[in-house]
C-alpha positions, 0 to 999 in steps of 0.5 A, a space after each residue: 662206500 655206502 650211498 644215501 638214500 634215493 628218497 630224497 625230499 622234494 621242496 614245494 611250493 605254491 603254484 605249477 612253476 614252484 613246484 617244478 624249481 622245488 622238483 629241480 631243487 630236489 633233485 640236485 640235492 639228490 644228485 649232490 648227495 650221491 655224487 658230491 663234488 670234489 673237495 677243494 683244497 687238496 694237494 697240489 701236483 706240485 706237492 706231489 712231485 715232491 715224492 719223485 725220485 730224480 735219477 741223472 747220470 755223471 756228464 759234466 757240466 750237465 750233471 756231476 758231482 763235487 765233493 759230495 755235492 750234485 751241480 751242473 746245469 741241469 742240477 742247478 735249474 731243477 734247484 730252480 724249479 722246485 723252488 719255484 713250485 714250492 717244493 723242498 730240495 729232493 735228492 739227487 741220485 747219479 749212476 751209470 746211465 744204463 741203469 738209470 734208463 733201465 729205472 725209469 722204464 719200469 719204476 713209476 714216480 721216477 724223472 731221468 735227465 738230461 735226456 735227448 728226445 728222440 722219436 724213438 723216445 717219445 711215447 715211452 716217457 712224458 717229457 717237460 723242457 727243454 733243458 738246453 740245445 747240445 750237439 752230439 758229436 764224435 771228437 778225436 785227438 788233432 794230431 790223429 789228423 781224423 776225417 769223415 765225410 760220413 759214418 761209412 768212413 768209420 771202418 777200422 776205427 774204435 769209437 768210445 761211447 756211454 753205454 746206452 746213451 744216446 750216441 751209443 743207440 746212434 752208433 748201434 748200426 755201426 757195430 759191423 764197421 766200427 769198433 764201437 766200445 761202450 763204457 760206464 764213465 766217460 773217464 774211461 773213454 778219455 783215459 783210452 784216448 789219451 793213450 790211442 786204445 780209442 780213435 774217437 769218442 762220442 759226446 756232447 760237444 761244449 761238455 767235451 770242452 769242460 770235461 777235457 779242461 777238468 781233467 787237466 787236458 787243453 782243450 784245444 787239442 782235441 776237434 770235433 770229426 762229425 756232428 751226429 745230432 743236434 738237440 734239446 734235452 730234456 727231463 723224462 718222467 715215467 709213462 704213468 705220471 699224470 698229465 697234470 704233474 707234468 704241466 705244473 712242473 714245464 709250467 715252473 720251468 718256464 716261468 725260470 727259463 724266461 728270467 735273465 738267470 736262465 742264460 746266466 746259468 747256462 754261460 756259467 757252465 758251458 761258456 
């Protein structure tokens, strides 16, 4: 960039005083010129939150998909938030949640949800929620008649687990007591549940309900064995987002969350 001169002129006039406001008069011109504010107007953050790409994983009633379609609570309150901020529909991308983990780690213009803030967590991503409270549970069969009074009575049992998921990092320091089985789809870990390859499986607890009831199982016929956390989830953005994208977009969340359509949406799925 090629600057102005220096040679600014000075504005005078008569008398000593005048010609110190001229001086002065000059030389914020002078200054003006060579750093001229920023124009207003530009692109909001809002607008450029558009450009992110958004990463879920499939974990009914949170995030899934239907015929196509991606829904849930959180699908359908970030539907909220762009709506207000102003912003078109994005897409959606669902995967395995190991890769979409692995994404936002290295990929910048990237927001993953919904993620459990940890303080393992905290200074890796930038953060705007929370999304919901959830409890982390580990969830057997009723007729297995399973009982801990802590994660030490786990020995000899198999756990089924999301792979690198939340309850998968909480469950990590049980691999020597327990068989720890990581998995892509939480299908799977039903599917070995149902037909005793697993003893217990590890998920969020009013979405083990809905996912049980979805898949054609009571289910009353499951109990929850040990709560391992409880939780705000959130959505994650890469570490290099702006502070400023970050504010507008919990801005927009908060704003949503304080409508009676916050609550309604949350019975909607997980009532």
């Amino acid at each position: 960039m090629l600057y102005p001169p220096l040679s600014c002129p000075i504005i005078t006039t008569t008398g000593t005083a005048s010609v110190l406001r001229g001086t002065l008069v000059g030389l914020t011109l002078c200054l003006l010129l060579l750093f001229p504010p920023p124009a207003i107007g530009g692109a909001c953050p809002a607008d450029r939150l558009a450009g992110y790409t958004w990463l879920t994983e499939e974990y009914f009633p949170f995030n899934y998909q239907e015929n196509g379609v991606m829904k849930g609570v959180a699908v359908d309150l970030l539907r909220l938030v762009w709506i207000e901020l102003g912003i078109p529909e994005q897409p959606v991308e669902a995967m395995p949640w190991a890769r979409a983990y692995e994404r936002l780690q290295h990929e910048p213009n990237t927001a993953l949800f919904c993620m459990a803030r940890t303080p393992e967590r905290e200074h890796a991503f930038r953060w705007a929620g929370p999304i919901a409270s959830v409890r982390f549970t580990l969830i057997g069969r009723k007729d297995r008649h399973i009982a801990l009074d802590s994660l030490d009575d786990l020995k000899g049992l198999s756990v089924g687990t999301l792979r690198e998921d939340i309850l998968d990092t909480l469950l990590s320091k049980y691999r020597n007591v327990a068989s720890i089985q990581p998995v892509a789809r939480m299908r799977q870990n039903i599917d070995k549940l149902m037909t005793g390859r697993l003893d217990l499986v590890a998920y969020e607890e009013a979405a083990w309900r809905k996912i049980t009831a979805r898949e054609g199982l009571d289910p009353d016929s499951f109990e929850t064995v040990y709560v391992l956390r409880e939780t705000p989830v959130y959505f994650a953005f890469h570490a290099s987002t702006p502070g400023e994208l970050v504010d507008a977009f919990q801005d927009a969340l908060d704003r949503v969350k304080a409508r009676p359509g916050y609550q309604e949406l949350l019975d909607a799925y997980l009532r």
